[in-house]
N, C-alpha and C positions, 0 to 999 in steps of 0.2 A: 634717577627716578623723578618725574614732574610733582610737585606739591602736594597736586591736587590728587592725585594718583594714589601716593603712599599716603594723606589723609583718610581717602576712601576704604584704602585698604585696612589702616588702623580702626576706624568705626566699624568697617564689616565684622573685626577680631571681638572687637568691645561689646558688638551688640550680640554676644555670645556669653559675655563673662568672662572673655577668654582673654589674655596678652595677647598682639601679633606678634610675628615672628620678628619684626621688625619697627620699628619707629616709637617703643617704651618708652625712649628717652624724653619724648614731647610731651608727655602728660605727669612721668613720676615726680613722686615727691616725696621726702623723708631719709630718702637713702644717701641724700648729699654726700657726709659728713662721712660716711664710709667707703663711699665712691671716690672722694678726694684722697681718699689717705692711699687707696687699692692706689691709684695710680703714682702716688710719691712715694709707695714703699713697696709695689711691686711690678705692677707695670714696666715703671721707668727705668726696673734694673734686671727685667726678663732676661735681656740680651746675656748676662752675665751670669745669669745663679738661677737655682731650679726653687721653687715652693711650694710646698700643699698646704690648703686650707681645708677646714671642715665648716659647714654648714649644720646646724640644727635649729628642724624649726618641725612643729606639728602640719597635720596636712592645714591648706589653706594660710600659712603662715606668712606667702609670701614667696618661697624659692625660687618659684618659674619665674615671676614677675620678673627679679633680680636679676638670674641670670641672662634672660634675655636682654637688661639694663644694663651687664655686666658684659656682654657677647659686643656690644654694639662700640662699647668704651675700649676694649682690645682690638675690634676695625679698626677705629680712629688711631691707634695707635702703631694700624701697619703690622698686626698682628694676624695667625691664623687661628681658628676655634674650629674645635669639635666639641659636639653634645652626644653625650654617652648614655644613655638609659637601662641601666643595670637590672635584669630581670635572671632569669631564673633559666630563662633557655637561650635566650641569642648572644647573652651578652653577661655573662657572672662570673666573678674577680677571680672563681676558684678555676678559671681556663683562662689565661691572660693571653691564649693566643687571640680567645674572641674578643676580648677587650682591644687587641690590636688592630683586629679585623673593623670593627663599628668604630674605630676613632677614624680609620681611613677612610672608610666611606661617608663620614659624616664628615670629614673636614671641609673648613669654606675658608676662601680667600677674604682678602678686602674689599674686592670687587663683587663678592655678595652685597656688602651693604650696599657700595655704590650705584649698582645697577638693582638695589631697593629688591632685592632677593628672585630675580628672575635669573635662575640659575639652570644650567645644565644636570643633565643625568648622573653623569661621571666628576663628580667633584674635582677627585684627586686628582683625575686628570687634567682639571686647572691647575691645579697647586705644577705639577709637571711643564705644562707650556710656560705655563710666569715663570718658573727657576731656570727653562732654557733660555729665555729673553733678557733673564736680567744677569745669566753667567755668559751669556754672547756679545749683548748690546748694551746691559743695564736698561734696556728698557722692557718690562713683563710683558707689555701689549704687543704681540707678533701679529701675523699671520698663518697660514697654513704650512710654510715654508720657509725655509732660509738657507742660506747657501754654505756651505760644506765647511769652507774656512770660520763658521759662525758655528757651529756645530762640534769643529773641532777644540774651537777656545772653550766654549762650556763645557766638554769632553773631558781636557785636560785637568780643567781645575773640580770636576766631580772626582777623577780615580787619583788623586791627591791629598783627599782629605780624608785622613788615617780611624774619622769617628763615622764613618757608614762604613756598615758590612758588605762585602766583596758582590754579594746576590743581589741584596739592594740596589748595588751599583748598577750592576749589568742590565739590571729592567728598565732602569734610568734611564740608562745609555738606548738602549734598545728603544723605550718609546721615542726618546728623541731622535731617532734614524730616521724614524716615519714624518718629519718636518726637511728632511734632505728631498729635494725632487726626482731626482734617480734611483731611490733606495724600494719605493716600490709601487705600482698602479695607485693611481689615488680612488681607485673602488675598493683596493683593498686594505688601505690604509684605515679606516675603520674596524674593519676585524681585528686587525696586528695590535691597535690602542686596544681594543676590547680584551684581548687573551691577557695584555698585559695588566691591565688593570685588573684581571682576576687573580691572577699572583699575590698581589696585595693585597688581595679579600681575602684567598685563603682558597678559591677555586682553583679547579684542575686536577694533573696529577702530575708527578715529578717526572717518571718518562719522557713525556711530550715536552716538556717545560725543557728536559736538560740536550732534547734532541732541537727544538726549535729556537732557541735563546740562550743555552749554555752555563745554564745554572746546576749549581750541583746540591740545592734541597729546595724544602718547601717553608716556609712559615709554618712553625710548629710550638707546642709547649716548651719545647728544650731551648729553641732560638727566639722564643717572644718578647723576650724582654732584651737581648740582643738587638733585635727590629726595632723595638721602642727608643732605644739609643740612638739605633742610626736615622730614624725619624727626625729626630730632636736632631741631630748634624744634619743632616739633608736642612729643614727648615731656617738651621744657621747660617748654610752655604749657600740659600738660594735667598740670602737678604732680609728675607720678615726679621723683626724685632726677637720672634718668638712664636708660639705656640699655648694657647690656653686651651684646657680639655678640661666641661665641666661634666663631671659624672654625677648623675643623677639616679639616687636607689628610689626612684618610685614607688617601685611592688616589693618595698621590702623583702628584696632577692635572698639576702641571710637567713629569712625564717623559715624557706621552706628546705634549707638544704640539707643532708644529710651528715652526719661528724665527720666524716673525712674528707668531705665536700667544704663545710668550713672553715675548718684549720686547714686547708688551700687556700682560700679565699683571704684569712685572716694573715697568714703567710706571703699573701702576693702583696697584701696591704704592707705589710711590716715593711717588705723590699723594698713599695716604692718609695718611703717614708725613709728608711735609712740612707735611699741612694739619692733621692732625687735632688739634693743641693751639689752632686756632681753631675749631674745633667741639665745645663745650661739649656735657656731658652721655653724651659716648659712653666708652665704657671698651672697647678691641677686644684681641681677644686671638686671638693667630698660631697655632695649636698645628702643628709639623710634624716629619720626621724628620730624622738629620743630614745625609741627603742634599742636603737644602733649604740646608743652609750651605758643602757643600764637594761637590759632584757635577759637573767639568769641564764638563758638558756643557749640563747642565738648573739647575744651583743657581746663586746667587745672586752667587757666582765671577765670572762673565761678564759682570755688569754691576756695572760698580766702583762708581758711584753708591748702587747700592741696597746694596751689600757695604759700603760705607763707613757708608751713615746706620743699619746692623742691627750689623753686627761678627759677633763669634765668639762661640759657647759658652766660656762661660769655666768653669774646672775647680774647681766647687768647688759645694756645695749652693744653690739656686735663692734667692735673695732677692730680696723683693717691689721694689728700688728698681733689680736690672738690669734693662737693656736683654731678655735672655731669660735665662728661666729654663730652668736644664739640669735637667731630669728622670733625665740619665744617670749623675748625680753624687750620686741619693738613694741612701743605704744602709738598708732596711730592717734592724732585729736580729730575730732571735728573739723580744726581749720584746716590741718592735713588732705581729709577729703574734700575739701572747700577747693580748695587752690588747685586740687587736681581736675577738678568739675569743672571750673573755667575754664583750663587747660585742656580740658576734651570739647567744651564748647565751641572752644577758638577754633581746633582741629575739624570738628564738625561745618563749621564755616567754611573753612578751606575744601575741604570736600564736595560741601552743594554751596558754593556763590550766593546763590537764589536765597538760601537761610538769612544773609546775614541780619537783613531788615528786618526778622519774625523772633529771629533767639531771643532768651531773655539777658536781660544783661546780670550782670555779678552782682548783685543784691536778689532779686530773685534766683536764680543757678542756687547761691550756697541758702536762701528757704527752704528750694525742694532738698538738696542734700539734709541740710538739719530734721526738714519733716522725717524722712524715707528714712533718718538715721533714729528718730524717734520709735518708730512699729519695728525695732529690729532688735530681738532679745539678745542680749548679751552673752545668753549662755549655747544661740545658734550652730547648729554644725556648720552652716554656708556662711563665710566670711562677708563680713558687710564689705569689703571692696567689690566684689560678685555684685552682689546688689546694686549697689549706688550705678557704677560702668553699664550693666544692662540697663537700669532705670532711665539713668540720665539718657541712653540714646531713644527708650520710647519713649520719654517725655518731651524730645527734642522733632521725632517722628510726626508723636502727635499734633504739636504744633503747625506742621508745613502740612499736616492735613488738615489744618484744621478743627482739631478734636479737640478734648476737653477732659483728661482723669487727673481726681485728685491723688496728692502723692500718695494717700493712704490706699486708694484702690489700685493707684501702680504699685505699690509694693506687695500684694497680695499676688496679681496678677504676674510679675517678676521671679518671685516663691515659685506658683505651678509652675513656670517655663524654666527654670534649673533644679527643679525637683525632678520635671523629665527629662533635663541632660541629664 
């Protein structure tokens, strides 16, 4: 992606309030010191051992920031990521078949980042082409096609390796037919990707599946976590480092469910938690509120098992080697926002060229932050990060038009427009 491209992109995100999906890493700041450790204590040993962490932080705390900080640092690392959004109807721990279903559709290769998130519809059917390229050629980057003797080499060493289940295989095998040039019309080679891809969502029905492709079930409750296994061996066989899946309880999915609904949910937690240091390659990470550790009714309280193998937030800034990381314990400073406001200034540069002569330089930039941090009550529901990232970009706006508001009238003005997000 051109510079100028993903800068633009990043300020279109900012002048929202919002993180992008992409290019975090150019403006964060503070999370160093945890960042470095993520990768000398877990990252670096993905390939070999499984880990979960927990996240706790109130809303505004910072998680999305992170994690998209944290997405970008497992790119670089030749990693794959899925983002999981844990709610109540698409996607809740107490059905881990649908947990299996939205990690698949959500996973991105590296070549997300690299081509700066202009990605295709069908994800995993990236992940599929890269693992044929790089068990035929070693190289992920193919084509449309490849010839049969290249086909057959990634063939052999897919129904070889004894940690993917026998179905998984065969869908494998099967998308990968559709890259052979004789195997079928290339108007219909689109469709044959498509049905397969629905398998791994969870689409279809077994019938058709076992009369077209030769499978003998579907992704279900009973085989989900099964699937999850061979997941995690597919992504070992096909090179990546690993696999990171950050799960995100946004909508507090636990509070609305029912008791038998939870102790499922708290049940699928406990499994993955007992098993996952025998499942090589995955890196999972909890993000939730503190409700999740102390709520009498819905949190984690209630079943001592899972209270006992997770623990508590512990009082004091997040290090990569707890159990969880408390979010509620980070102190931003002033210079914090400081150095991040230069760092989106610089960015905004890169974006419109034309600025660079009008910006203000780094002694004005961290003014307006300190003023904009001055009018902001402490005891706010909208997190002064929000603030400052929209501020700073219509303060920088107003500049290249021309205009003129003091920091105190932008930060009133910045209040209405994310009171109406």
């Amino acid at each position: 992606m051109e510079q100028q491209d993903q800068a633009i992109t990043v300020i279109e995100s900012l002048r929202t309030g919002l993180p992008p999906n992409l290019g975090v890493e150019l403006y964060s700041v503070g999370n160093e010191k945890l960042i470095d450790g993520i990768k000398r204590y877990h990252i670096s040993g993905i390939k070999n051992r499984g880990t979960i962490r927990f996240i706790n932080g109130s809303w505004g705390a910072g998680k999305t920031h992170f994690f998209r900080l944290l997405r970008e640092v497992a790119f670089k690392s030749d990693c794959l990521v899925s983002n999981v959004e844990l709610n109540a109807n698409d996607a809740a721990l107490n059905k881990f078949e649908k947990i299996f279903f939205t990690i698949v559709r959500n996973i991105a290769t590296p070549t997300y980042y690299t081509l700066g998130g202009k990605y295709d519809v069908t994800p995993f059917g990236n992940v599929l082409r890269e693992s044929l390229g790089f068990l035929s050629t070693g190289n992920r980057a193919i084509g449309d096609e490849i010839v049969l003797e290249q086909y057959t080499k990634a063939n052999e060493r897919l129904f070889t390796d004894h940690s993917i289940d026998i179905d998984f295989k065969k869908m494998v095998q099967k998308y990968w037919e559709t890259f052979i040039p004789e195997s079928a019309q290339p108007e219909t080679r689109d469709q044959l990707r498509a049905e397969i891809l629905q398998w791994f969502s969870g689409e279809g029905k077994l019938p058709d599946y076992r009369k077209k492709f030769g499978v003998n079930k579907m992704v279900s409750k009973d085989n989900a976590k099964v699937m999850f296994q061979s997941l995690a061996g597919f992504v070992r066989l096909s090179g990546y480092q690993g696999l990171l899946i950050e799960f995100d309880e946004a909508e507090m999915a636990y509070s609305t469910m029912r008791k038998a609904a939870l102790r499922d949910a708290h049940n699928n937690l406990l499994s993955l938690i007992n098993n996952i240091e025998m499942i090589p390659g995955l890196f999972l990470i909890y993000a939730t509120t503190p409700d999740f550790f102390n709520d009498p009714k819905h949190g984690i309280t209630i079943y001592g098992a899972l209270a006992g193998r997770i623990g508590k937030p512990e009082s004091h800034p997040p290090k990569a080697l707890d159990k969880i990381w408390n979010f509620d314990e980070v102190t931003t400073s002033l210079e914090d926002y400081q150095s991040a406001a230069i760092k989106i200034r610089n960015i905004y540069a890169n974006a419109y060229p034309e600025a660079k002569e009008k910006l203000p330089d780094d002694t004005k930039t961290k003014e307006f932050v300190a003023r904009l941090n001055n009018e902001h009550p402490s005891m706010s529901p909208v997190r002064f990060w929000r603030v400052m990232v929209t501020g700073l970009i219509s303060y920088f706006d107003d500049i290249m038009e021309g205009e003129t508001r003091t920091p105190e009238k932008l930060y009133y003005d910045v209040m209405d427009k994310l009171r109406e997000a």
